[in-house]
SEMARMI-423602 format. One record per atom (N, C-alpha, C, O): y, z, x; residue in one letter. Coordinates in steps of 0.02 Angstrom, whole numbers, plus 50000, padded with zeros to 5 digits. Example, Ala and Ser with C-alpha at 12.3 -4.5 7.8 and 13.67 -1.06 7.14 Angstrom:
497165039050660A/497755039050615A/498355039050660A/498345042350712A/498885035450642S/499475035750684S/500025039450645S/500575040250670S/
***
This chain:
499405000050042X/500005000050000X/500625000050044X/500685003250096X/501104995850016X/501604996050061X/502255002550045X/502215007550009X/502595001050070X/503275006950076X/503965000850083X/504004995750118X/504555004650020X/505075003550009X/505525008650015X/505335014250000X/506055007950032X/506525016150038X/507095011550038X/507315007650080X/507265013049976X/507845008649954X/508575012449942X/508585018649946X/509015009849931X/509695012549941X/510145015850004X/510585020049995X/509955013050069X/509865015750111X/510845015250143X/511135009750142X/511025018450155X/511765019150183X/511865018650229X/512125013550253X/511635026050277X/511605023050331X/511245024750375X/510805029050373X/511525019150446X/511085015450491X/510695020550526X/510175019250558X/510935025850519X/510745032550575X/509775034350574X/509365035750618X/509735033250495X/509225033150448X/508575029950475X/508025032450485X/508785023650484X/508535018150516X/507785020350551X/507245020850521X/507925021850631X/507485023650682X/507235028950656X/506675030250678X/507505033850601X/506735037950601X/506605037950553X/506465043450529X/506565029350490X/506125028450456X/505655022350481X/505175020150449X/505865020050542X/505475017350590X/504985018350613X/504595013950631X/504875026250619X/504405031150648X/503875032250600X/503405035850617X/503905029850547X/503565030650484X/503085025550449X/503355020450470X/502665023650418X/502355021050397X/502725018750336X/502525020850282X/503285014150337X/503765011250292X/503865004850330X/503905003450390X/503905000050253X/503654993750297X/504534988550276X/504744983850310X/504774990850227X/505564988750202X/506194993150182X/506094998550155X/506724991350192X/507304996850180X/507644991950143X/507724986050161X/507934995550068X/508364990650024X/509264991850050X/509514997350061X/509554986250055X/510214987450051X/510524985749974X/510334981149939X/510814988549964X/511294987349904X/511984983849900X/512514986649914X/511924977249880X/512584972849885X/512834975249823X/513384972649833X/512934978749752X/513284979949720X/513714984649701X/513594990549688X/514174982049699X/514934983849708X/515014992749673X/515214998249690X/514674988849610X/514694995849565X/514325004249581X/514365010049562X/513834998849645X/513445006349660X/513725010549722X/514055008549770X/513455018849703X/513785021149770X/513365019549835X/513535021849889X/513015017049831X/512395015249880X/512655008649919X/512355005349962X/513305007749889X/513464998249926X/513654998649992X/513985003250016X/513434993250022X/513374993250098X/513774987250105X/513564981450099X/514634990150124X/515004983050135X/514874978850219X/514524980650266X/515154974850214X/514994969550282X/515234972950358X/515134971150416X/515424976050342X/515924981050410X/515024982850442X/514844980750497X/514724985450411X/514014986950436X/513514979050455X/512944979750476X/513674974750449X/513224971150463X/513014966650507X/512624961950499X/513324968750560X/513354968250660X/512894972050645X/512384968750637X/512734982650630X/512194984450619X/511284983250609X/510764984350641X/511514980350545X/510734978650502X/510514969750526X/509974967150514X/511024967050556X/510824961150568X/510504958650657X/510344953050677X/510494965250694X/510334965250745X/509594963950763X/509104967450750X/509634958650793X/508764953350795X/508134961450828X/507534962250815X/508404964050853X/507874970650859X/507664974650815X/507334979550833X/507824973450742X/507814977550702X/507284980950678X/506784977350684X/507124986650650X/506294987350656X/506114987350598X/505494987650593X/506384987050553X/506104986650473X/506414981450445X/506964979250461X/505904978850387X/506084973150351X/506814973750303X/506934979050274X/507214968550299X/507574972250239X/507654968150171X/507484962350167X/507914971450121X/507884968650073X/508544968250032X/508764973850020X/508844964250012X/509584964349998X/509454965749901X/509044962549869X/509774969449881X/509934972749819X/510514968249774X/511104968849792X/510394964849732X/511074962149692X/510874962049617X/510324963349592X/511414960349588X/511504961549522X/512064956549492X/512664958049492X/511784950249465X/512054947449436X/512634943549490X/513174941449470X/512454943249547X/512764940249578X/512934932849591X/512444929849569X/513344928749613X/513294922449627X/512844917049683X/513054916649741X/512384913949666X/512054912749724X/512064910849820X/511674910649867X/512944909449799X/513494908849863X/513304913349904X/513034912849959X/513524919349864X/513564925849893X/512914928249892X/512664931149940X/512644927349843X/511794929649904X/511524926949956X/511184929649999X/511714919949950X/511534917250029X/511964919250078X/511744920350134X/512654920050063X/512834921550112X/512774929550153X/512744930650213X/512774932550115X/512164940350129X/511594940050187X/511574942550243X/511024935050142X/510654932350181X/510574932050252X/510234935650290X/511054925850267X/511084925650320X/511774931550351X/511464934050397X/512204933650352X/512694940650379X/512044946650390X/511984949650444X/511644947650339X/511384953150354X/510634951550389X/510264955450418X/510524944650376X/509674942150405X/509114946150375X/508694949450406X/509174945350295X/508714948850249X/508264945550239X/508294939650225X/507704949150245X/507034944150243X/507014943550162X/506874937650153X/507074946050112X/506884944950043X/507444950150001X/507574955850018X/507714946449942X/508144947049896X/507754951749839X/507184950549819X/508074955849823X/507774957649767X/508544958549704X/509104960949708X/508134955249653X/508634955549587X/508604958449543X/508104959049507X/509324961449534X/509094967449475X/509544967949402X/509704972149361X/509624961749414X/510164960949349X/509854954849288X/509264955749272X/510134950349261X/509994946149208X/509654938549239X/509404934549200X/509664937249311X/509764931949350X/509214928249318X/508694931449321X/509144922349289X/508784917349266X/508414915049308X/508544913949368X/507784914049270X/507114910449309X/507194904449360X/506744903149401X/507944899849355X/508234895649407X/508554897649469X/508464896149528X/508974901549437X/509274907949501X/508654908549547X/508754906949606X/508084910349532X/507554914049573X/507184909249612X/506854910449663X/507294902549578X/507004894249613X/507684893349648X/507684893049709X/507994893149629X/508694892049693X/508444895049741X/508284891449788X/508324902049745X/508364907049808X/507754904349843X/507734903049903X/507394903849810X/506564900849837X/506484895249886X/506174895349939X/506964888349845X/506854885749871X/507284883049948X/507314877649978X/507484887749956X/507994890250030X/507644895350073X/507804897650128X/507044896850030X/506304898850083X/506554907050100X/506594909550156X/506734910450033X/506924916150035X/506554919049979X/506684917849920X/506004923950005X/505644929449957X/506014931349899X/506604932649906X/505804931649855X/506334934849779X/505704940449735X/505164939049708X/506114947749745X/505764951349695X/506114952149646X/506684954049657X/505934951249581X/506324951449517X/506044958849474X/505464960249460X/506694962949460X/506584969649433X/506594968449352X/506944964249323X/506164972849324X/506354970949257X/506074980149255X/505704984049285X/506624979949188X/506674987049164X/506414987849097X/506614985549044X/505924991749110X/505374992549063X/505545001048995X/505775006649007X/505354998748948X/505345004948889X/504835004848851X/504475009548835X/504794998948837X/503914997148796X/503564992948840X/503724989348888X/503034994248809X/502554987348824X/502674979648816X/502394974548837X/503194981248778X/503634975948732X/504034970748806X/504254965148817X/503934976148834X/504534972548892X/504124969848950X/504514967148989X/503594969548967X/503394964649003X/503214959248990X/502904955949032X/503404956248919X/503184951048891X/503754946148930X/503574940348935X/504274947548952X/504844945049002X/504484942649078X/504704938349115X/503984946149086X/503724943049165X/503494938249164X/503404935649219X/503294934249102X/503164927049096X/503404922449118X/503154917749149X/504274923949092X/504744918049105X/504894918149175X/505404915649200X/504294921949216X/504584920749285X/504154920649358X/504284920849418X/503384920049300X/502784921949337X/502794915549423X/502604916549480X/503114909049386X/503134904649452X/503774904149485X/503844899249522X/504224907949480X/504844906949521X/504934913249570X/505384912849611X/504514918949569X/504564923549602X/503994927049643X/503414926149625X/504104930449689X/503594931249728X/503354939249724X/502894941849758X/503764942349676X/503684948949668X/504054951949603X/504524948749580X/503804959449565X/503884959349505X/504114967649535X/503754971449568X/504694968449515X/504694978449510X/505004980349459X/505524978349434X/504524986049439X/504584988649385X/504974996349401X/504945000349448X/505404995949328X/505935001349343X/506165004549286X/505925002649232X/506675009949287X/506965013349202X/507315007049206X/507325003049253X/507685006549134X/508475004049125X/508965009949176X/508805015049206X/509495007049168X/509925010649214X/510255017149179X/510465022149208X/510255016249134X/510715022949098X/509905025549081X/509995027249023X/509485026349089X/508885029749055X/508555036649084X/508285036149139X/508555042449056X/508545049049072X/507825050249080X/507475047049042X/507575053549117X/506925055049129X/506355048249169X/506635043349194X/505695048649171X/505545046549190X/504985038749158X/504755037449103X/504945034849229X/504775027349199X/503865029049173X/503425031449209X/503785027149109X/503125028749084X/502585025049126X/502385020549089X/502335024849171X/501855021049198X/501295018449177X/500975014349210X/501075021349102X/500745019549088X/500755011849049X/500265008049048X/501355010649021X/501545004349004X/501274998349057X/501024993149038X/501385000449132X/501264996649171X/500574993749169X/500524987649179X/499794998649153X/499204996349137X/499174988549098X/498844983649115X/499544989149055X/499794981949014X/499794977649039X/499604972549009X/499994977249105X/500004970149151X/499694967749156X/499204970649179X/499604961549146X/499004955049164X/499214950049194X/498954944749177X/499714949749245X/499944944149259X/499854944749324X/499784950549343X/499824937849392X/499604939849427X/499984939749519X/499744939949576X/500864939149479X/501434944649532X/501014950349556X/500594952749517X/501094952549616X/501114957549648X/501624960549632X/502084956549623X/501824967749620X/502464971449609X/502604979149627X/502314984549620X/502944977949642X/503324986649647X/503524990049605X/503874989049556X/503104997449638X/503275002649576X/503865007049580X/503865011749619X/504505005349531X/504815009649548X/504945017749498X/504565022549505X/505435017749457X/505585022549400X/505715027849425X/505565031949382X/505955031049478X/506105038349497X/505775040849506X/505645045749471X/505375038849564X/504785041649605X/504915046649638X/505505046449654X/504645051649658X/504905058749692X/504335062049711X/503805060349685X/504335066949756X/503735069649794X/503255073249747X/502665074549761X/503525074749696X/502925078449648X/502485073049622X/501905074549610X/502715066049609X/501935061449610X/501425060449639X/500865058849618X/501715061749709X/501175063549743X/500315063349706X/499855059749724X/500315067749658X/499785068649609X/499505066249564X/499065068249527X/499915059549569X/499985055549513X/499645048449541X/499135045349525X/500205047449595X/500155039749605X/499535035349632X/499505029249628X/498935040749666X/498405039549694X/497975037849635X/497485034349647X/498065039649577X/497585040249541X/497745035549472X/497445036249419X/498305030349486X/498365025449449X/497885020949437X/497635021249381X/497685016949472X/497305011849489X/497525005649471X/497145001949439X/498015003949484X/498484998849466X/498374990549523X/498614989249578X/498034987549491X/497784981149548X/498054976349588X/497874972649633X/498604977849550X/499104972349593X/499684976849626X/500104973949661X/499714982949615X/500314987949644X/500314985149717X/499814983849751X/500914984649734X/500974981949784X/501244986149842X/500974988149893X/502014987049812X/502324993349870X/502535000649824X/502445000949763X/502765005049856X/503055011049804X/503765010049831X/503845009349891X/504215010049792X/505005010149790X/505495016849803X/506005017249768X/505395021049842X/505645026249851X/506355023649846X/506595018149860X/506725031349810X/507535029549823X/507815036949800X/507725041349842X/508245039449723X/508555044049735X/508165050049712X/508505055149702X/507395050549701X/507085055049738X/506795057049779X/506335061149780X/507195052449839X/506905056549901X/507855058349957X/507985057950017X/508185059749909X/509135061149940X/509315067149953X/509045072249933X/509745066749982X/509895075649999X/510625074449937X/510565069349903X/511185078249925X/511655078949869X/512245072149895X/512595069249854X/512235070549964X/512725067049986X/512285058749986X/512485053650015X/511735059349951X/511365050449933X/511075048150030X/510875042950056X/511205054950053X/510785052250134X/510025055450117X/509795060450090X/509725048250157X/508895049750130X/508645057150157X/508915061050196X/508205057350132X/507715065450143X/507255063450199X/506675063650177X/507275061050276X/506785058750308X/506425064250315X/506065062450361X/506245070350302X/505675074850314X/505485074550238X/504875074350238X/505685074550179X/505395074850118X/505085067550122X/504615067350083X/505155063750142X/504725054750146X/504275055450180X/503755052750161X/504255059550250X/503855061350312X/503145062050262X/502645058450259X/503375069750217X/502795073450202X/502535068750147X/501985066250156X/502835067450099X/502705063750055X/502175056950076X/501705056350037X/502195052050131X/501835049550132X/501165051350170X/500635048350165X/501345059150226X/500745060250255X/500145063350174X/499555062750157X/500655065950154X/500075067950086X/499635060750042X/499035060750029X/499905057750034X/499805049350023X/499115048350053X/498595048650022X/499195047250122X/498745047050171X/498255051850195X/497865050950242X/498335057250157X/497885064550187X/497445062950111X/496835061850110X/497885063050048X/497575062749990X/497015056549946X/496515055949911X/497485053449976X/497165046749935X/496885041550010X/496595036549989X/496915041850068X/497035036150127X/497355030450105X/496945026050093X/498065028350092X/498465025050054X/498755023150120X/499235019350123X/
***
């Protein structure tokens, strides 16, 4: 199973989630979030030594400006988290750029949407809506029959721990860590991720 640790600020973070059995770090291009990572940083994240994959965060953005991201920040794969149409995602594609498409789940009702996008994308993550309190029902996810690989996200936090081994979910691809694993100032928890995945690996060999 892979590893995501998304919303990541800053660079400091980096080298000792390097040290870790994490295989991508999300940046956040949107404006609206406090998680946005303007260009002043991206001499940083774009440095050819870099040790983790990254993944650029947008929302309803223009495809200009995601390419041009792209290449400023040298993101291996886009992930979209807004309304962006099944063309949007063949645009990005066919400029030979990975596209994970988020869709925000409440019913079962709502993966009937991964259809319109089963051939334009190379990845599916599942998530709350954004204003949505508590946590993403996973069990909705069983529902899936389609055959994206995808990421689990919904406000994952170290008490799943207990949980997530024992899904059995066939196509789960990576786990999406983000603002439950933060300290109050949105800088990651690198010893709460530490333990969290050695338990992963002690519990389940994940």
């Amino acid at each position: 199973m892979h590893i995501k640790v998304c919303g990541i600020t800053d660079p400091e973070s980096i080298n000792a989630l390097a040290q870790l059995p994490v295989d991508m770090i999300g940046l956040v291009f949107d404006g609206g979030s406090p998680r946005f990572v303007d260009d002043s940083k991206a001499a940083v994240y774009s440095a050819h030594d870099f040790p983790i994959h990254k993944v650029g965060v947008f929302v309803d953005a223009a495809p200009d400006i995601v390419l041009n991201k792209v290449e400023l920040f040298r993101l291996q794969l886009v992930q979209l988290h807004g309304q962006e149409s099944p063309n949007f995602c063949r645009i990005l594609r066919s400029k030979g750029i990975p596209v994970i498409k988020t869709f925000r789940l409440i019913t079962v009702d709502d993966l009937s949407n991964c259809a319109f996008y089963k051939d334009c994308c190379d990845y599916f993550l599942f998530d709350l809506p954004r204003d949505a309190k508590g946590k993403l029902d996973w069990k909705i996810i069983a529902s899936y029959t389609g055959a994206a690989p995808y990421f689990l996200g919904g406000d994952i936090n170290p008490d799943d721990l207990y949980v997530i081994g024992h899904l059995g979910f066939s196509r789960l691809f990576a786990l999406d860590l983000n603002n439950g694993f933060e300290t109050e100032d949105m800088t990651k928890n690198i010893e709460g991720i530490k333990r969290f995945l050695l338990g992963m690996e002690e519990k389940y060999h994940l």
